[in-house]
DRENDO-1510 file (C-alpha; in Angstrom, 1 decimal, always signed):
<recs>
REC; n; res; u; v; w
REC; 1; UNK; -25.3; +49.3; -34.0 .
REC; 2; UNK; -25.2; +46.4; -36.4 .
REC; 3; UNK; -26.3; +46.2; -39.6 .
REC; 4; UNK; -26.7; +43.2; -42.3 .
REC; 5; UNK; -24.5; +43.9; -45.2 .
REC; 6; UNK; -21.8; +45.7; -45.9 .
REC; 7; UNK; -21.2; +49.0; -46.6 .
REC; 8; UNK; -21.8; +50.1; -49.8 .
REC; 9; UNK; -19.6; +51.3; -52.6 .
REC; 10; UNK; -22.8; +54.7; -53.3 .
REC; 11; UNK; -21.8; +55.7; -49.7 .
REC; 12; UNK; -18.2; +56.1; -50.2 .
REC; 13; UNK; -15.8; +59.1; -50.4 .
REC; 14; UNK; -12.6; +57.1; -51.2 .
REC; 15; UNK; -10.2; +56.7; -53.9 .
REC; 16; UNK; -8.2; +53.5; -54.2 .
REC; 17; UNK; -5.3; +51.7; -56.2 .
REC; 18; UNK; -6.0; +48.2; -56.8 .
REC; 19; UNK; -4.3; +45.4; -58.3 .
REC; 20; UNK; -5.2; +41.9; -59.6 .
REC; 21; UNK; -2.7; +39.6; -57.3 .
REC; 22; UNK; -2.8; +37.0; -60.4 .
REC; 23; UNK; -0.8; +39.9; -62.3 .
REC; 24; UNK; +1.7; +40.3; -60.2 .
REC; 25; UNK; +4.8; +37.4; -60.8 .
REC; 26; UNK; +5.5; +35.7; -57.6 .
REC; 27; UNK; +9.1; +36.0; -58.2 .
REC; 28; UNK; +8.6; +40.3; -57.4 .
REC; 29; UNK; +6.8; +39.0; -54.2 .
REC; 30; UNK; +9.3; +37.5; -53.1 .
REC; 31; UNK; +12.0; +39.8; -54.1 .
REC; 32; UNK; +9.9; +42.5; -52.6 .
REC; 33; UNK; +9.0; +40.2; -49.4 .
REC; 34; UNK; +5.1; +41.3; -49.6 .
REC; 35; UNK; +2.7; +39.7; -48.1 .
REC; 36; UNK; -0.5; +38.5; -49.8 .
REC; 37; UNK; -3.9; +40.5; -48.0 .
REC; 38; UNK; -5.6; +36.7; -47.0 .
REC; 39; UNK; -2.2; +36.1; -44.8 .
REC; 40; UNK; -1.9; +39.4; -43.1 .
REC; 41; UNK; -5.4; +39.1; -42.2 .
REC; 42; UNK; -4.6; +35.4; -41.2 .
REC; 43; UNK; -5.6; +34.2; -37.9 .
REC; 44; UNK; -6.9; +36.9; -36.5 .
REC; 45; UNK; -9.6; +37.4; -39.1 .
REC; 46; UNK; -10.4; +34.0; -40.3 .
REC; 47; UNK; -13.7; +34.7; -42.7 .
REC; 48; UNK; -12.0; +37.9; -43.9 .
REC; 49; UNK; -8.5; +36.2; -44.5 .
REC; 50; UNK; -10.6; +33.5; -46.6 .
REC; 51; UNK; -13.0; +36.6; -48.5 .
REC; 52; UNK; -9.5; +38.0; -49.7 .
REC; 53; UNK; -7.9; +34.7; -50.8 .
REC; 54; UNK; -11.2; +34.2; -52.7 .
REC; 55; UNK; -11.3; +37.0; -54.7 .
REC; 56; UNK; -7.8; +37.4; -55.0 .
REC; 57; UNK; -7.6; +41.4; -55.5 .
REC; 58; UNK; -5.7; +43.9; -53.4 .
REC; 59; UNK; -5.5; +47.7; -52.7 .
REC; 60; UNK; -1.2; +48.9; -53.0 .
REC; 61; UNK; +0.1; +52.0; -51.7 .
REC; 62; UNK; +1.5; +54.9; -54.2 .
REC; 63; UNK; +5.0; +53.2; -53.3 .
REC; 64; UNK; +3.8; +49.7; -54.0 .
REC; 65; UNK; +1.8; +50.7; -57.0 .
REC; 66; UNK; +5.0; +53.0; -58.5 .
REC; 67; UNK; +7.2; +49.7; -58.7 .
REC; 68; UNK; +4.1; +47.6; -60.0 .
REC; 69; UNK; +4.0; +50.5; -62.6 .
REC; 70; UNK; +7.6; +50.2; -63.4 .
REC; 71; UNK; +7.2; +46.1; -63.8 .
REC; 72; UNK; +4.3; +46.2; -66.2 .
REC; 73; UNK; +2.1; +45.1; -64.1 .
REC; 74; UNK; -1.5; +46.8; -64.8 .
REC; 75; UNK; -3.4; +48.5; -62.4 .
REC; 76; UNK; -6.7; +49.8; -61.5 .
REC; 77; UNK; -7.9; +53.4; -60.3 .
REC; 78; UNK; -11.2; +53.9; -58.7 .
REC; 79; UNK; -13.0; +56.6; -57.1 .
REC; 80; UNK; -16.1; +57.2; -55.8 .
REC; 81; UNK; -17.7; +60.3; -53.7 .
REC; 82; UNK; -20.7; +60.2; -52.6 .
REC; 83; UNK; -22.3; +63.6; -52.3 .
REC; 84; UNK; -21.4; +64.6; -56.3 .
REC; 85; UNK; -21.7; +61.2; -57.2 .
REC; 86; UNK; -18.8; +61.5; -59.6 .
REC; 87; UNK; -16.7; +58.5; -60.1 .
REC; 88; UNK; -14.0; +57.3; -61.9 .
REC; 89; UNK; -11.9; +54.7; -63.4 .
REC; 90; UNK; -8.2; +54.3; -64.6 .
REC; 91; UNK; -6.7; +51.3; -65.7 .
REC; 92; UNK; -2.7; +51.3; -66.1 .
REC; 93; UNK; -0.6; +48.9; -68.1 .
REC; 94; UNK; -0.6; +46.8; -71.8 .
REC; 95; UNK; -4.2; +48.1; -72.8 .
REC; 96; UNK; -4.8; +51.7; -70.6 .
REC; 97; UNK; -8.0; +53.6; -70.2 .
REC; 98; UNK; -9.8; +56.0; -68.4 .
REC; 99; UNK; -13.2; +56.3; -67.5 .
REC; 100; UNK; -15.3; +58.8; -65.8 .
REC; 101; UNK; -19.1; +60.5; -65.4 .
REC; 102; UNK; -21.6; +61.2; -63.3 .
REC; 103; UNK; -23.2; +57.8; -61.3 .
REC; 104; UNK; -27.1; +59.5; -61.4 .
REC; 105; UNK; -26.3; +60.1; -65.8 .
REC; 106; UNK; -25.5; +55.9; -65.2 .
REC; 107; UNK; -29.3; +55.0; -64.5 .
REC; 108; UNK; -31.9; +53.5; -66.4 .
REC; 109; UNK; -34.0; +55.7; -68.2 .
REC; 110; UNK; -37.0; +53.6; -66.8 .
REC; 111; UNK; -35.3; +54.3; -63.0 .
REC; 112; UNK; -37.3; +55.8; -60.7 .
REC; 113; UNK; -37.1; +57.5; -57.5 .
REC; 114; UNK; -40.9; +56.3; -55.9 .
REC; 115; UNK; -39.7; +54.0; -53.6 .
REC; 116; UNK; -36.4; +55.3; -51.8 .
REC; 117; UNK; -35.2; +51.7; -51.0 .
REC; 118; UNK; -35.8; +50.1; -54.1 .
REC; 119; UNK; -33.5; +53.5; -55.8 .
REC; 120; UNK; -30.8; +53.6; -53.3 .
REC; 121; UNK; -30.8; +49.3; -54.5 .
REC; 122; UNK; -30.5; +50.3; -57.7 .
REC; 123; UNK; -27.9; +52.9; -57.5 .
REC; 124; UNK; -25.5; +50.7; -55.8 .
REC; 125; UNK; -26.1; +47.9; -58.4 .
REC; 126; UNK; -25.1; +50.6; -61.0 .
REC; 127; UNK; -21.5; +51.0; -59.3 .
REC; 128; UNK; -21.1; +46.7; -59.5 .
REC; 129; UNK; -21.8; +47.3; -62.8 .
REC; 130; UNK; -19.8; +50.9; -63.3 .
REC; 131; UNK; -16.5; +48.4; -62.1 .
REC; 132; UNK; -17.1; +45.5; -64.2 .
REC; 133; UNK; -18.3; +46.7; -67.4 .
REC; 134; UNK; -15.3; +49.3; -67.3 .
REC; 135; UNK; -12.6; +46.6; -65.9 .
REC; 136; UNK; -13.6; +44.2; -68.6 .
REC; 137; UNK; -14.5; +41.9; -65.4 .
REC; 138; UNK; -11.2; +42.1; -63.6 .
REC; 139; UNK; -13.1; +44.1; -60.7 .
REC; 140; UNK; -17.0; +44.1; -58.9 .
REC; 141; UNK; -18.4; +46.0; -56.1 .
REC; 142; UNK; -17.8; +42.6; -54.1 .
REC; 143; UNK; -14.1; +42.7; -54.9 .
REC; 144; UNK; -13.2; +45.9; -54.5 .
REC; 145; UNK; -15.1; +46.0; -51.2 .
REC; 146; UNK; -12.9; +42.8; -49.5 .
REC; 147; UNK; -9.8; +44.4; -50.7 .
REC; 148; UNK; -10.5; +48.0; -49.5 .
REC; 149; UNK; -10.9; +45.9; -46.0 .
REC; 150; UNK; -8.5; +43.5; -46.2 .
REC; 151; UNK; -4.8; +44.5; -45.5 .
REC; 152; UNK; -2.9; +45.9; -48.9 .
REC; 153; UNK; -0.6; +43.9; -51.0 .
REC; 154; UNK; +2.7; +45.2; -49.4 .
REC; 155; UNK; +5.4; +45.1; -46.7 .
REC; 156; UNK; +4.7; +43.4; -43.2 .
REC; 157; UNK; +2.9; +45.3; -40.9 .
REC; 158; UNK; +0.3; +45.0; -38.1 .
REC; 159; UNK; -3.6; +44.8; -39.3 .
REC; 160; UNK; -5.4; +47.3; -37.5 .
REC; 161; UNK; -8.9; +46.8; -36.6 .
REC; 162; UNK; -10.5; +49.3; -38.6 .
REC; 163; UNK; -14.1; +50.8; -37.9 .
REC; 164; UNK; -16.7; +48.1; -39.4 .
REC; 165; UNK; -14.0; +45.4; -39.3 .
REC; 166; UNK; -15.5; +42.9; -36.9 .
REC; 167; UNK; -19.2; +43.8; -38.3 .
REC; 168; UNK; -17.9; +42.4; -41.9 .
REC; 169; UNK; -15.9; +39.9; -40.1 .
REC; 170; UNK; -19.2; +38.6; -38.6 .
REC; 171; UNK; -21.0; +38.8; -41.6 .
REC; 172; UNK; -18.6; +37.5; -44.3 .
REC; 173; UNK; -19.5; +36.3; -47.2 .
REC; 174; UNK; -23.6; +36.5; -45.9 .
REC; 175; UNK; -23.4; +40.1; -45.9 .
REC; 176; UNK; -23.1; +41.3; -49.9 .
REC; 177; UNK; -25.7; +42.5; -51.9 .
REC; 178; UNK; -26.8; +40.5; -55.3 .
REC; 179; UNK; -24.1; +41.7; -58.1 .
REC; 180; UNK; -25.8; +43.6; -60.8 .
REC; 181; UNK; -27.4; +41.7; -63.5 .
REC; 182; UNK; -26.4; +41.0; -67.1 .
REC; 183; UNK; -28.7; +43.5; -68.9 .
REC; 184; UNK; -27.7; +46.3; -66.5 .
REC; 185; UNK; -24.0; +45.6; -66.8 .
REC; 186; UNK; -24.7; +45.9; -71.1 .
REC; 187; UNK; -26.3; +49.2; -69.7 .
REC; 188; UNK; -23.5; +50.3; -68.5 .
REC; 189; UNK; -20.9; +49.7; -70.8 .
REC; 190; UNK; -23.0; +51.3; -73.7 .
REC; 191; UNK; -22.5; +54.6; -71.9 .
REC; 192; UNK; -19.1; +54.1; -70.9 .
REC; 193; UNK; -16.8; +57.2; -73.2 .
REC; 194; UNK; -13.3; +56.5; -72.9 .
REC; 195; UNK; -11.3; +59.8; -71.5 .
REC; 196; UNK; -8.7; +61.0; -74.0 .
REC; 197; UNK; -5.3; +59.9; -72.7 .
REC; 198; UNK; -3.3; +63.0; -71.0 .
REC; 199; UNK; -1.2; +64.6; -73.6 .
REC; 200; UNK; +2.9; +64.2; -72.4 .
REC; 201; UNK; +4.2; +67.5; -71.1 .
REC; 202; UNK; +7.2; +69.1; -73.3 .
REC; 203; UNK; +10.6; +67.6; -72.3 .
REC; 204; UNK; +12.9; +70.4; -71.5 .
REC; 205; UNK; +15.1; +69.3; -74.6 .
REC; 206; UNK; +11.9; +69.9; -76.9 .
REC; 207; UNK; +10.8; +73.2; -75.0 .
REC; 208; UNK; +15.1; +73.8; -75.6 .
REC; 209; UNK; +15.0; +73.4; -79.5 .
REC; 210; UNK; +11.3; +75.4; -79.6 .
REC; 211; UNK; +12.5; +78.4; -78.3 .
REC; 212; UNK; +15.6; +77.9; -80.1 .
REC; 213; UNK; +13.9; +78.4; -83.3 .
REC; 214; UNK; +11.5; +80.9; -82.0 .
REC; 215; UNK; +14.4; +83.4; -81.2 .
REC; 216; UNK; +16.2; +82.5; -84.7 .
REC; 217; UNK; +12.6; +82.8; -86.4 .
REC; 218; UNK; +12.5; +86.3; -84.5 .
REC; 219; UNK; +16.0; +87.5; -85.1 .
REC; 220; UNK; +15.5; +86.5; -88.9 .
REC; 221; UNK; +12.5; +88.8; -89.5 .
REC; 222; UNK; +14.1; +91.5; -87.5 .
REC; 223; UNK; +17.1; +91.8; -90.2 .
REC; 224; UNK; +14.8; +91.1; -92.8 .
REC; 225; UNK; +12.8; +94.6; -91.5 .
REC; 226; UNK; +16.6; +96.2; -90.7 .
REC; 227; UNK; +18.1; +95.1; -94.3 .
REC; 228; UNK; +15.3; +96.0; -96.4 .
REC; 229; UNK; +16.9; +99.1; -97.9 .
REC; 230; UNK; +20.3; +98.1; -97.5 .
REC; 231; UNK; +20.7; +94.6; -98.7 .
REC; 232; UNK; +17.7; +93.4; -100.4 .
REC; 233; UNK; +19.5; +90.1; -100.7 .
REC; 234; UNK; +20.4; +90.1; -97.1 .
REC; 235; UNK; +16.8; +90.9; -95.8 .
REC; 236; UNK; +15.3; +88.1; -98.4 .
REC; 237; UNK; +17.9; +85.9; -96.9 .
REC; 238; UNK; +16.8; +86.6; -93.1 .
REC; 239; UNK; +13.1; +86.8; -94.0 .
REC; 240; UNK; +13.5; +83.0; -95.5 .
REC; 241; UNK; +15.5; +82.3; -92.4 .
REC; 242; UNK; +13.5; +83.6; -90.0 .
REC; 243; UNK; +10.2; +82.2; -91.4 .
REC; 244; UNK; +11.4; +78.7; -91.8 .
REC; 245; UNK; +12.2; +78.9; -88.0 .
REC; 246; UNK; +9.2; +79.9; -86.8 .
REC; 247; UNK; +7.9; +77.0; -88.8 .
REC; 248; UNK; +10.1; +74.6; -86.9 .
REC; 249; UNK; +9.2; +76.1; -83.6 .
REC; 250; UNK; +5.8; +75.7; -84.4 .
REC; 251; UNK; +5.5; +72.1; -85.8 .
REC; 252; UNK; +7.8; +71.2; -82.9 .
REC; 253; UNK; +5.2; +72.6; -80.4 .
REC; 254; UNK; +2.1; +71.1; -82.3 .
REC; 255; UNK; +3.8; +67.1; -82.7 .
REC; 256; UNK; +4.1; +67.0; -78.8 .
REC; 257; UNK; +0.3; +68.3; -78.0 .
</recs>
């Protein structure tokens, strides 16, 4: 069975890694001996090969997308499942961010669901407007489509004929819904709440020096309690000590969270 566009984004389960191929120096291309989507795809899929030059965007591996990390070269998280309709976005690199909610919390207040076409329409135009409002208008629902199709950025290898991949080829460019307009985009990107970046995990050296000072903090106190009677001077002395430790331990902890 055929059908006349393609798949949507709202009907995915699929998380991808995507890159930008005019962020990525030519020079690591070659050093890496890649090969670009549009030429893997090349001859075999002609309209598909010319879809991927055209919008010049490509899904990586983890492998691929760990050196891009490593070069500086940003990336682009995205994730979509289609039953919770939670979604996602992580951009990597000079400027990061991460975005994420619910796709249904996205809508119009004026949206309805009356006409079951017109709604399904509308949430789809809500994810082309999800990716370009939080890319800053690196990625669209058209993009990210052709590059989830298209071979990855990324070592030789043979393009398997996925399920759908003749339909788009048929299709090509004919076969993509409107992108979502201006005032819906502006929607969109009201709403957007940027996700706190993660907080880094203690290095073993800080988690080292904490419980350092934790076990001097402790030992002080405990002559402090011992010494009382004996050696006031002694017990002030490991009291001071001991306090001052925990202190340490304590802003040590609360500077890396």
């Amino acid at each position: 069975m055929t059908t006349e566009t393609w798949r949507r984004i709202s009907d995915w389960k699929l998380e991808l890694q995507l890159v930008s191929l005019a962020d990525v120096p030519a020079q690591l291309i070659a050093e890496q001996r890649w090969v670009l989507p549009a030429d893997a795809l090349a001859p075999a899929w002609p309209r598909l090969s010319a879809l991927a030059a055209e919008v010049k965007l490509a899904r990586v591996s983890p492998e691929v997308a760990a050196l891009l990390r490593a070069r500086g070269v940003t990336l682009h998280g995205f994730g979509f499942h289609r039953v919770s309709e939670g979604w996602y976005y992580a951009r990597t690199g000079a400027d990061p961010v991460r975005y994420a909610g619910d796709l249904h919390a996205m809508l119009p207040d004026t949206a309805t669901d009356d006409d079951d076409e017109a709604f399904d329409d509308l949430r789809s135009s809500v994810v082309d407007a999800i990716l370009r409002a939080a890319s800053d208008g690196v990625l669209n629902e058209r993009a990210v489509l052709i590059a989830n199709e298209a071979a990855p950025l990324g070592p030789a290898a043979p393009v398997l004929a996925e399920a759908g991949m003749a339909e788009h080829e048929r299709l090509g460019a004919a076969g993509f819904a409107p992108p979502a307009s201006r005032e819906l985009v502006e929607h969109v990107r009201a709403q957007l709440r940027s996700e706190p970046a993660p907080r880094p995990p203690l290095s073993r050296e800080m988690v080292r020096n904490v419980r350092k000072a934790l076990a001097v903090g402790v030992a002080g106190v405990g002559v402090a309690v011992l010494l009382r009677e004996v050696a006031p001077w002694a017990s002030v002395f490991g009291a001071a000590l001991g306090v001052s430790a925990l202190v340490i331990a304590l802003l040590g902890y609360v500077q890396r969270r």
